[in-house]
C-alpha positions as CSV (number, residue, x, y, z in Angstrom):
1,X,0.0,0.0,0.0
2,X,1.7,3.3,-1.3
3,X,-0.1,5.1,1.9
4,X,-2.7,5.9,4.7
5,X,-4.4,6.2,7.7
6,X,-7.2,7.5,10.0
7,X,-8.3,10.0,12.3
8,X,-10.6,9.0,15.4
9,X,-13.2,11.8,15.5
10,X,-14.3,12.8,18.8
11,X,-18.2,11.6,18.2
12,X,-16.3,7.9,18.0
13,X,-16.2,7.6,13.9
14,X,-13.3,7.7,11.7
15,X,-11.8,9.2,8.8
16,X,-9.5,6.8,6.5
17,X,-7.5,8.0,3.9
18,X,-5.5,5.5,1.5
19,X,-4.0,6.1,-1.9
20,X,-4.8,3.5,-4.1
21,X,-4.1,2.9,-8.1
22,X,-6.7,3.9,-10.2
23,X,-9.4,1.2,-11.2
24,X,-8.7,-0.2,-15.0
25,X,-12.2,0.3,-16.1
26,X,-12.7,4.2,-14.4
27,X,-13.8,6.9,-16.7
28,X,-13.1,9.9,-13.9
29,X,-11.3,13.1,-15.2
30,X,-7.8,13.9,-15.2
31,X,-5.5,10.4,-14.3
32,X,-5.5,7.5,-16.6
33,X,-5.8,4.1,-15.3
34,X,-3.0,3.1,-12.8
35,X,-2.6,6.5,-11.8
36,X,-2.4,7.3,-8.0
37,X,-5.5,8.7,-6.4
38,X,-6.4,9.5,-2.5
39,X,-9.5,8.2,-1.7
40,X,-11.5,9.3,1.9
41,X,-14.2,7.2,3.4
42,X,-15.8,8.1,7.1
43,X,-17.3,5.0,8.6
44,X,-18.5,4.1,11.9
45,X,-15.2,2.0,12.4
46,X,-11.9,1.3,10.5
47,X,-13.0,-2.1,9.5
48,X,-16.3,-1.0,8.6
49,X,-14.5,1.8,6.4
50,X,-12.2,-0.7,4.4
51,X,-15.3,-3.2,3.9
52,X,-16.9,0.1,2.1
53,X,-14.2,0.3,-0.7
54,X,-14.5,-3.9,-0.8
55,X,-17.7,-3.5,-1.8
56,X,-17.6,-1.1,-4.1
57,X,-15.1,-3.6,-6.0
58,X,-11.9,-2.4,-4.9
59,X,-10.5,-6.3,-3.3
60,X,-6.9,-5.3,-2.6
61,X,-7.7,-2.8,-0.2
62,X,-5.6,-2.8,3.5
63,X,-4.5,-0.4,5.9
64,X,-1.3,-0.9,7.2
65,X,0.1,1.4,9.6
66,X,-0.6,5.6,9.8
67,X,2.1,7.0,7.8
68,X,-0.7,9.3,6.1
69,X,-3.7,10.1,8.1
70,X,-5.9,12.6,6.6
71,X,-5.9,16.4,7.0
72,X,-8.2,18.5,8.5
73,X,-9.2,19.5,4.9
74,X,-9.8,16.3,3.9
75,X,-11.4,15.6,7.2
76,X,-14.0,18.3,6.2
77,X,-14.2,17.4,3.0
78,X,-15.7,13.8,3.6
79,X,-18.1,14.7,6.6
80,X,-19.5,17.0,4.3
81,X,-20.1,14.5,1.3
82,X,-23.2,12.3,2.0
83,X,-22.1,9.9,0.6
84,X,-19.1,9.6,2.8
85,X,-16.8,8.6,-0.4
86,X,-14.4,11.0,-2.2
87,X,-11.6,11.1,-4.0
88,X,-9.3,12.9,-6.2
89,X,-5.7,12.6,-8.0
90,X,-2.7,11.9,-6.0
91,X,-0.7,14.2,-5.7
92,X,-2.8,16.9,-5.8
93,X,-2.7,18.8,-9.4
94,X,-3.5,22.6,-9.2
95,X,-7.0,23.4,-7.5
96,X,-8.4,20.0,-8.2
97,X,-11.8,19.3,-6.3
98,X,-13.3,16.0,-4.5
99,X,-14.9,13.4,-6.6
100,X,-17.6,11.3,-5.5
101,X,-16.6,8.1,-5.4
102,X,-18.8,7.0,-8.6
103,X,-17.0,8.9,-10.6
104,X,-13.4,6.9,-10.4
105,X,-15.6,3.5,-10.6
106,X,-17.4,4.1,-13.6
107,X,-20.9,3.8,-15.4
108,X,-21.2,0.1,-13.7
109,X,-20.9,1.4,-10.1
110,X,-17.9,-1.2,-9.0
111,X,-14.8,-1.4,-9.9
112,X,-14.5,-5.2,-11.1
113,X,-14.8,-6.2,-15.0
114,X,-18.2,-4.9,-16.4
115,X,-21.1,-7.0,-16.1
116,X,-22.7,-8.3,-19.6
117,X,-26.0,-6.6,-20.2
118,X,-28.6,-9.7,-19.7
């Protein structure tokens, strides 16, 4: 894992941040596939957190360590999403802003090998 970590908030939640490679299939804006991005989900817990991006498709997904926790930007950032999920290109280019996380996964909502139409 390139880097991350969390922040305990004082209500009991938590803020993980991880940079991950970009999904093969994505069709964000601005990195191509394989390219870096720093992705920020606020769960309940850190397991519950990582089992959020698992879900979504994104299988080799571990937090190991907290070399990189997130910022109070980023911290603010996320707790305002309602989704919870953001991300964006990492490192930062220029002003770029958060993405929801639909956005870096694509048209089929996960980030696995798109599903023939039935």
């Amino acid at each position: 894992m390139a880097g991350g970590g969390f922040c305990r908030l004082p209500n009991g939640t938590v803020v993980v941040a991880l940079t991950l490679t970009r999904p093969s299939d994505g069709t964000g804006t601005g990195t191509g596939p394989g390219a870096p991005v720093r992705v920020l989900v606020h769960a309940a817990n850190r397991a519950r957190a990582l089992t959020r991006l698992r879900n979504l498709g994104l299988r080799a997904v571990y937090l190991r360590g907290n070399d990189r926790p997130p910022t109070p930007d980023e911290i603010t950032a996320v707790l305002h999403h309602p989704d919870g999920l953001l991300w964006r290109a990492a490192p930062q280019a220029g002003q770029e802003l958060w993405h929801p996380i639909r956005a870096l996964l694509g048209p089929a909502g996960h980030a696995g090998p798109a599903r023939p139409a039935a």
